[in-house]
N, C-alpha and C positions, 0 to 999 in steps of 0.2 A: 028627604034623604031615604031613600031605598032602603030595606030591612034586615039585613044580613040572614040567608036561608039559612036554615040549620044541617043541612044535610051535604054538608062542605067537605071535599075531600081532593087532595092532592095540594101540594105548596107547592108554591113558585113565588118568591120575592120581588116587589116591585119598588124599588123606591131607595132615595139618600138622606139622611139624616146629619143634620147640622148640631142638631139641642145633645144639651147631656146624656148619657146614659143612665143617670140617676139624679137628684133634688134633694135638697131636705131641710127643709124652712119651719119650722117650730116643730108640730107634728105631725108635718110633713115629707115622712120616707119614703120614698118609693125609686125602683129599680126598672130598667127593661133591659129585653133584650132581645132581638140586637137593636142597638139604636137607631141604626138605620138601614133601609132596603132598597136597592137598587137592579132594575132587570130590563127587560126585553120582553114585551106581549107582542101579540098578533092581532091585529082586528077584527072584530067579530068572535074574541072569546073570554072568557072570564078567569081572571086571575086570584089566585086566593093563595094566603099566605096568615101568620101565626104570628103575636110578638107575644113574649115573657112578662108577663108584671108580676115583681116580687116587692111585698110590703116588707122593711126590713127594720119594722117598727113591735113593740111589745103589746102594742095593741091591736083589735081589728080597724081596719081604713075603709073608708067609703070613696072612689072615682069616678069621677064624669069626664066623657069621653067623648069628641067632636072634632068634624075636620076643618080645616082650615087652610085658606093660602100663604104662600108666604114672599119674601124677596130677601135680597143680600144687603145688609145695607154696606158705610163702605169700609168700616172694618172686617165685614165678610160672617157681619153675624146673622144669622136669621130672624125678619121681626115679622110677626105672625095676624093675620088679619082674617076675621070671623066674614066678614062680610064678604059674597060670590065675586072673585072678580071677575073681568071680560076675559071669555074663552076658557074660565076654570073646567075641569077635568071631575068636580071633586061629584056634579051629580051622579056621574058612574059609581062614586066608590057606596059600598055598604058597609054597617059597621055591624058587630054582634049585638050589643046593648051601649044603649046612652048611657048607661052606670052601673059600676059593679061592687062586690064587697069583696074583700082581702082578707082573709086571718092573720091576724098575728105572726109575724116573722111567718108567713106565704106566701104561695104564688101561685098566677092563674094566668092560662093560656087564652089571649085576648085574640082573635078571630076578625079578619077584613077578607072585602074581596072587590076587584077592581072590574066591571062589564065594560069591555070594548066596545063600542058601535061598530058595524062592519063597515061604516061609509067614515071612521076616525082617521081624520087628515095624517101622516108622517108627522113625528113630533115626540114631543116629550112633555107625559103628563106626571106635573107634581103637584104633590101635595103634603100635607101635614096629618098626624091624629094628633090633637093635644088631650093630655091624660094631664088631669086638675082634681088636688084634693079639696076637702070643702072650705069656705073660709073659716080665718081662725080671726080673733082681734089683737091685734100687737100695737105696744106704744101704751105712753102715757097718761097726759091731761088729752090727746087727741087721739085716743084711740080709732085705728082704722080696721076695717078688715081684706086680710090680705090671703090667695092661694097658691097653695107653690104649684109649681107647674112643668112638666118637662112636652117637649114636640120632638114624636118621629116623624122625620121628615122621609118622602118616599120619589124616588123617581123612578118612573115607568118610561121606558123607550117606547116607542109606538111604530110595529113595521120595520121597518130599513134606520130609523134614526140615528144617528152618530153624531161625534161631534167633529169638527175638521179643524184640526191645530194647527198654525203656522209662527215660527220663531220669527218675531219682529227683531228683535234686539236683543244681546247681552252686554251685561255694566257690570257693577259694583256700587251698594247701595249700603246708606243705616239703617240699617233693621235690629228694632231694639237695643240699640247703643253699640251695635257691633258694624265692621262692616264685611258683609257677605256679597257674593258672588248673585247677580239676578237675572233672571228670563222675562223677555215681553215677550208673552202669545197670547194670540188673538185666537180664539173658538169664531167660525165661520160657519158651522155647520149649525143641525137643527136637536144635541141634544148635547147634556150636561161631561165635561171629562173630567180629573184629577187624573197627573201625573203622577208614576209611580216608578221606584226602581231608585240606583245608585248610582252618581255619574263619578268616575275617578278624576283625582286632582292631582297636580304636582306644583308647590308652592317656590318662590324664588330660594328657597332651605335646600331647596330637592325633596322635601317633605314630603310621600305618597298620603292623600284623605281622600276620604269618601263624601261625597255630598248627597243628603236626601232634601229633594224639594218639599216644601209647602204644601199640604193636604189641601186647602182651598179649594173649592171647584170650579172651573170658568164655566159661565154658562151660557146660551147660544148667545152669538153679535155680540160677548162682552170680549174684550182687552186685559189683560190683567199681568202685577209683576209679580211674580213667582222667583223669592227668595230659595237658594240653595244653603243649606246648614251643614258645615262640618261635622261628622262623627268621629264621638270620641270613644278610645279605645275600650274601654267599659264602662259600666254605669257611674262608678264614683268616683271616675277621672273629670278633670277639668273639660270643658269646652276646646278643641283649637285652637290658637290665635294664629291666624292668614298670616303667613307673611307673601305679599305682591311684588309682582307680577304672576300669576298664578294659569297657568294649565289646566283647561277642562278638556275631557274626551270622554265621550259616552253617548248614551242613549238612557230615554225616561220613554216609558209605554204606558198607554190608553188601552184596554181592550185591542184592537187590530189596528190605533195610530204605535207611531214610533218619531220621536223628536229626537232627530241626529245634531250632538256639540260638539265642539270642536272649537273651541276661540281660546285666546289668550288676554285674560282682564288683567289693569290696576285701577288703582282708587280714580 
């Protein structure tokens, strides 16, 4: 892995982050921020960017710091593998230091940067930092030792890459004991999106709701159902309850996509 130069200057974020924002497994605190970065480079040039590590423990902490692949699995978590895979991205990245020390309830500006190749195909390169405290021993008569761990996950665009949504389908699905309103799109394109935005409802009540989809990301050649969730009027009001046949009309946007709805579901 290449060394991270010291004499780094200008941010541009590359990258999306699935993992927490923060961990805290024995004595195990630590913080970042932002959890995750997502951008757009150009080939043939080097992208450098900044994360936050805040120890928000009473003592000082010691971090080791390495990148990693990762994949979706199929609840849409990220599970994270040490090992190069085919076509990784990650020998470009540099890091600052393989480990660093934390004061006591601090923080310190943790330093990457991502070299292009000029001949880097369109595409999207991700990747992981995993930031790992040292082990600790937890448990019993079988004491193990165990790290807590959090992954910024990053995705870089490469070039022109985008990703190309298209609406397969709209239903009505369970989704955690409820039943909400769902999208199938299919990403066709060559880089990562998440839908964003509010699409309005009118429920068989005449009820006006907002629905915000599913954070998930589709990522290139995947299919995926993207739940829509009711909002509720403020924070300490109840959830919704649908009542069906239900009216959507709106639009959700990507970056420069835009997914037009327009259907009428029941259960």
């Amino acid at each position: 892995m290449r060394k991270l130069r010291l004499d780094i200057a200008g941010l541009l974020l590359a990258a999306c982050a699935l993992a927490p924002a923060g961990a805290g497994a024995q004595g195990f605190s630590a913080l970042v921020s932002p959890p995750r970065f997502e951008d757009q480079v150009k080939p043939g040039t080097v992208y450098r960017n900044v994360v936050e590590i805040s120890n928000v423990s009473g003592a000082a902490a010691h971090y080791t710091l390495k990148t990693a692949d990762w994949h979706l699995d199929a609840q849409g978590s990220a599970v994270f593998d040490t090992a190069l895979a085919p076509g990784s991205c990650r020998p470009w990245v540099g890091l600052e230091a393989a480990d660093i020390q934390v004061a006591a309830n601090g923080k310190r500006r943790y330093r990457f940067e991502v070299a292009v190749p000029a001949d880097a195909p369109v595409g999207e390169c991700r990747f992981a930092i995993l930031l790992e405290g040292d082990p600790e021993t937890v448990g019993g008569a079988l004491a193990l030792p165990v790290s807590g761990r959090i992954g910024i996950i990053v995705y870089l665009g490469v070039g022109d890459a985008a990703a190309r949504l298209h609406l397969l389908d709209t239903g009505v699905a369970q989704v955690e004991g409820r039943k909400l309103p769902v999208l199938r799109v299919r990403n066709d394109g060559n880089a990562h999106s998440r839908l964003e935005g509010l699409v309005d409802g009118t429920d068989a009540n005449g009820r006006k709701l907002s629905f915000l989809p599913s954070s998930l990301p589709l990522m290139p050649g995947e299919t995926r159902t993207i739940a829509l969730t009711p909002q509720a009027d403020d924070a300490a009001s109840a959830p919704p309850v649908i009542a069906y046949p239900l009216q959507l009309k709106g639009a959700l946007d990507w970056g420069k996509q835009r997914l037009e709805l327009d259907a009428r579901l029941s259960p």
